[in-house]
C-alpha positions, -999 to +999 in steps of 0.1 A: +000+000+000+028+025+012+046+017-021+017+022-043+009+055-031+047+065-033+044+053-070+009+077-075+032+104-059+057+099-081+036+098-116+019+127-101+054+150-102+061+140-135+030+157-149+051+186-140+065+183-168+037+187-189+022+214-169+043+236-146+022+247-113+035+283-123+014+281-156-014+282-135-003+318-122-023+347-137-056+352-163-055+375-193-085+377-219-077+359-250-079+387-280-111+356-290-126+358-257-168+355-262-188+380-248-197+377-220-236+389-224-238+365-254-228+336-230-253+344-203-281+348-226-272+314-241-272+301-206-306+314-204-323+295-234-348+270-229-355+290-192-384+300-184-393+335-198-412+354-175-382+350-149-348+358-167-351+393-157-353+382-120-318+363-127-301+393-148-313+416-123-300+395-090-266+392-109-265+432-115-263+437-075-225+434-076-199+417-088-197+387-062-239+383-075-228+384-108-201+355-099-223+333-085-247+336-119-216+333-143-205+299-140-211+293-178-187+326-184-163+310-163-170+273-174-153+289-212-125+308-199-113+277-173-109+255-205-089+277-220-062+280-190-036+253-179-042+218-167-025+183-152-047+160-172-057+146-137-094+148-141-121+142-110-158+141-105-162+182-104-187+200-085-183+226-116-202+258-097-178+252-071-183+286-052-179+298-010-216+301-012-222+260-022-210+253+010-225+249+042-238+230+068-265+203+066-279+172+085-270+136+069-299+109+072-282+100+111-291+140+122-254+145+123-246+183+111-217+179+086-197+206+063-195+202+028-207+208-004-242+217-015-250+218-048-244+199-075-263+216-104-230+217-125-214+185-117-194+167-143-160+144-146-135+177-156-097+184-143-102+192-108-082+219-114-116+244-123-125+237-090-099+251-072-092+280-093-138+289-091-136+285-050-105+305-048-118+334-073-150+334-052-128+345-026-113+373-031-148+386-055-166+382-018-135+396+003-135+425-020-176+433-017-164+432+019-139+458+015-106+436+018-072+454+004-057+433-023-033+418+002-061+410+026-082+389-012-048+370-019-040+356+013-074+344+018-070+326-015-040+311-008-053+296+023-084+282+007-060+267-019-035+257+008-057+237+029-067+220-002-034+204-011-030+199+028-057+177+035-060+160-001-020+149+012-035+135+037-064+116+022-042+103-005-024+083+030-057+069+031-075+033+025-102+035-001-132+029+023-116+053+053-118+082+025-156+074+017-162+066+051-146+102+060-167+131+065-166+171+084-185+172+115-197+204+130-175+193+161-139+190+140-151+230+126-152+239+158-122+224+169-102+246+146-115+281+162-092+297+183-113+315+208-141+305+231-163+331+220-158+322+181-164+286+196-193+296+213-206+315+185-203+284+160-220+259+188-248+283+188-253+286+151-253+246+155-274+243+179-300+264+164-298+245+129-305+213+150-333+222+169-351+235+135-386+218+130-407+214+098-439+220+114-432+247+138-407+266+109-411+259+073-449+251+080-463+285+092-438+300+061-446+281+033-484+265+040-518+278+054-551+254+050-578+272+025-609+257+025-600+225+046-573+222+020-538+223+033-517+251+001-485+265-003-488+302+003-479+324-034-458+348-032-454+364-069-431+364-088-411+341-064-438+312-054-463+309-076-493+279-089-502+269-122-534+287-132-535+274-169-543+241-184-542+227-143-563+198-145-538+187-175-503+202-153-516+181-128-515+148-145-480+151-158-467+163-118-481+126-108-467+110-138-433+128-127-437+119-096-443+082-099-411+085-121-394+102-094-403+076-070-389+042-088-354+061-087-351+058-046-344+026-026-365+000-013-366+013+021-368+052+013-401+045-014-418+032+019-411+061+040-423+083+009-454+063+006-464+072+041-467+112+029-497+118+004-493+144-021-510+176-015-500+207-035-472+219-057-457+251-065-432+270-085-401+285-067-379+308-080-345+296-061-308+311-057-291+331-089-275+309-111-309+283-112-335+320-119-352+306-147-350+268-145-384+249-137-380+246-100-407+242-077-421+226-041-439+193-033-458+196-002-466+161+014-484+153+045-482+122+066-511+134+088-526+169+102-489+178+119-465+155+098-460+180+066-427+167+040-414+197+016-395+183-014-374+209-035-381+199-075-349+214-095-347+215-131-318+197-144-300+214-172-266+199-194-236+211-169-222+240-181-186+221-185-200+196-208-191+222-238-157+219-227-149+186-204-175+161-227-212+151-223-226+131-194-233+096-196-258+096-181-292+108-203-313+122-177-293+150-165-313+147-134-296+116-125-263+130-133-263+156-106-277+128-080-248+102-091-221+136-088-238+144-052-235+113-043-199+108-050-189+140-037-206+141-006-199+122+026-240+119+030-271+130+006-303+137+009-322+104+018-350+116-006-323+126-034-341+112-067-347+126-104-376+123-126-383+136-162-416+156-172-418+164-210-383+170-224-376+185-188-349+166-166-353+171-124-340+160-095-360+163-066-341+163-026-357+181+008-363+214+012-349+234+037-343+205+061-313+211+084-288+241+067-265+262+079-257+288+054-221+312+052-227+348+063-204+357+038-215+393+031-208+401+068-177+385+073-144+401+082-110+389+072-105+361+102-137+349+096-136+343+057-095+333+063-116+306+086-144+296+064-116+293+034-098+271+052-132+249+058-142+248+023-105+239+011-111+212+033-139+202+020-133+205-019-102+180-008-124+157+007-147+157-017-122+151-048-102+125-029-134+101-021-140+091-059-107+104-071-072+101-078-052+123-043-022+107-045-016+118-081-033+146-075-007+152-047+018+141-062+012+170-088+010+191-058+041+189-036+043+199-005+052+233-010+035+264-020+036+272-057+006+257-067-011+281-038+007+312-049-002+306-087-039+300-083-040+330-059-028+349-085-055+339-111-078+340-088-068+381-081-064+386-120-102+370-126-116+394-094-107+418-120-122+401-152-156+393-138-159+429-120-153+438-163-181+416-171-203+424-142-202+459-158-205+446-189-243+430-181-251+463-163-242+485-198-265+457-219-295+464-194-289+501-195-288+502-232-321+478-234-302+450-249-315+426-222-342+435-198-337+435-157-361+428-128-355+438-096-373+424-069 
């Protein structure tokens, strides 16, 4: 075993060859660049009409927004830069803001990863290089100096190559058996109020009840008929062609149910479907079919189930098509491979040319406060989320050649945190760039 992962080690280094970690230093526009309108709008064909504006006009608020909307722009430019060869089951939207906390089956709270809408076998390389950029886009709408963005990238990137070392020492099953628990996070703190401040946030997440919270939010009972609650232009039923809408939702659903276990379709079965509504969810998904399944199990036993259109990655232009032909079921294998624990209701379905995948809503999360964070605290959650992309890529991956690639020193770190200050500067361009094409009437913007 010990001579094996030498040997990955080894073959890892040699790619050096090929690829230099200093190549990976920097970003300059191509003199062919696309535009980058151009590439959002054909992000946005096939969405749904009526709520494009809401996405274009959530990605004007500034240029960390815009980021976390523009995965296709970056998806382009990503292909074009430097890369090992080494390629890994890729989250592909791979931003601070998909990470968090969450409850596995067990009621454990665990960090990692937390959503998968991109997901594709690519070089892991994107990965890194999208969750560093996010970085320093967030530390600057914080008001970081430039010195404050590039260290936190290099520790996000550092930790990465840290703890994929240490995975790569690993057996097989102690990697997929491996996973972040709220309690290792808050090992790392340094102070007993920062510690005492995490517990908190964990102990609130835990104590979160469906009934009693998501409930009185989302349902009220009209006419002896429990509803979910509309909310225009953001929650929203059906009011043409129901009886007809209706039909397809249970075919869907029966389709959705033959993709989950044995066990898990008998828990399901113990909820009967009551109402379903559209929901207009995060930035980058504004505009895909997305909607809620309420389910009740009895007067006080209410199940919400998140239904999320399932588009082609926006990699596959660039890294090759899925093999799998529902690309619902390609972001359920990717989550599953990625994370330490899904969703147990994680499924897909299909509902006239449309691909879903269908998981909880809202169950136990812990979300980043990113937009409030100081330096410490986002030096903190980088070092987290490096943690996590590591995990994550050694489970179903290559880390010892990965590693190998890697060293043990900090070049890799220094050259990514330089791209990642040089595309800060590239997606504030673009940013701009989407606010001039809604100014001029090109596109048109909602704000909410």
């Amino acid at each position: 075993m010990k001579h094996e992962v030498e040997d990955r080690f080894a073959a890892g280094k040699t790619l050096r060859e090929k690829c230099a970690r200093e190549a990976h230093a920097g970003w300059k526009a191509p003199a062919d660049r696309r535009d980058p309108v151009d590439l959002l709008v054909e992000s946005s064909a096939g969405r749904l009409p009526q709520l494009i504006p809401i996405r274009y006009g959530r990605m004007t608020l500034s240029p960390f927004t815009f980021y976390r909307g523009a995965a296709a722009i970056m998806a382009a430019d990503l292909a074009r830069t430097p890369s090992s060869g080494i390629r890994v089951q890729a989250c592909g939207d791979c931003h601070l803001m998909n990470f968090g906390g969450f409850a596995t089956p067990e009621r454990h709270i665990v960090f990692d990863i937390n959503d998968f809408d991109e997901t594709l076998p690519a070089p892991w390389e994107w990965d890194v290089k999208r969750l560093a950029t996010s970085f320093v886009v967030a530390g600057y709408d914080n008001g970081f100096s430039k010195s404050e963005a590039r260290e936190v990238a290099t520790l996000v990137v550092r930790h990465y190559r840290e703890h994929l070392r240490r995975y790569a020492h690993m057996g097989v099953l102690e990697r997929w058996y491996e996973r972040i628990d709220t309690d290792d996070l808050i090992e790392t703190l340094k102070t007993k109020r920062w510690k005492d401040w995490m517990q908190a946030q964990v102990d609130k997440a835990a104590s979160r009840n469906v009934l009693e919270d998501d409930f009185p939010k989302l349902a009220s009972v009209v006419n002896g008929k429990v509803r979910i609650k509309d909310n225009p232009p953001l929650i929203f039923h059906a009011t043409e062609n129901v009886h007809e809408y209706l039909h397809f939702v249970d075919a869907a659903y029966r389709r959705y149910r033959e993709t989950l276990s044995e066990e898990r379709k008998a828990l399901l079965d113990q909820f009967e479907f009551q109402d379903i509504a559209a929901k207009v969810v995060g930035i980058g998904s504004v505009g895909t079919a997305c909607g809620v399944f309420l389910l009740m199990a009895g007067k006080d036993d209410p199940l919400f189930l998140q239904v999320k259109e399932a588009r082609p990655s926006v990699l596959e232009a660039y890294a090759g098509k899925s093999r799998f032909p529902n690309h619902g079921q390609r972001v359920v294998a990717g989550q599953r491979l990625m994370q330490a624990a899904s969703d147990m209701f994680l499924g897909w379905t299909e509902d006239r040319g449309r691909n879903f995948y269908i998981r909880q809503l809202r169950d136990i999360k812990i979300k980043p406060l990113v937009e409030v964070a100081d330096v410490a605290r986002l030096q903190q959650y980088a070092q987290w989320c490096g943690w996590a992309l590591a995990r994550a890529h050694a489970k179903a991956g290559d880390a010892a050649l990965i590693s190998g690639y890697l060293g043990t020193g900090g070049r890799f770190d220094d050259a990514v945190a330089k791209f990642a200050l040089d595309y800060a500067e590239q997606n504030a361009l673009d940013h701009q760039a989407l606010r001039r094409a809604i100014a001029s009437g090109r596109i048109e913007a909602m704000h909410e």
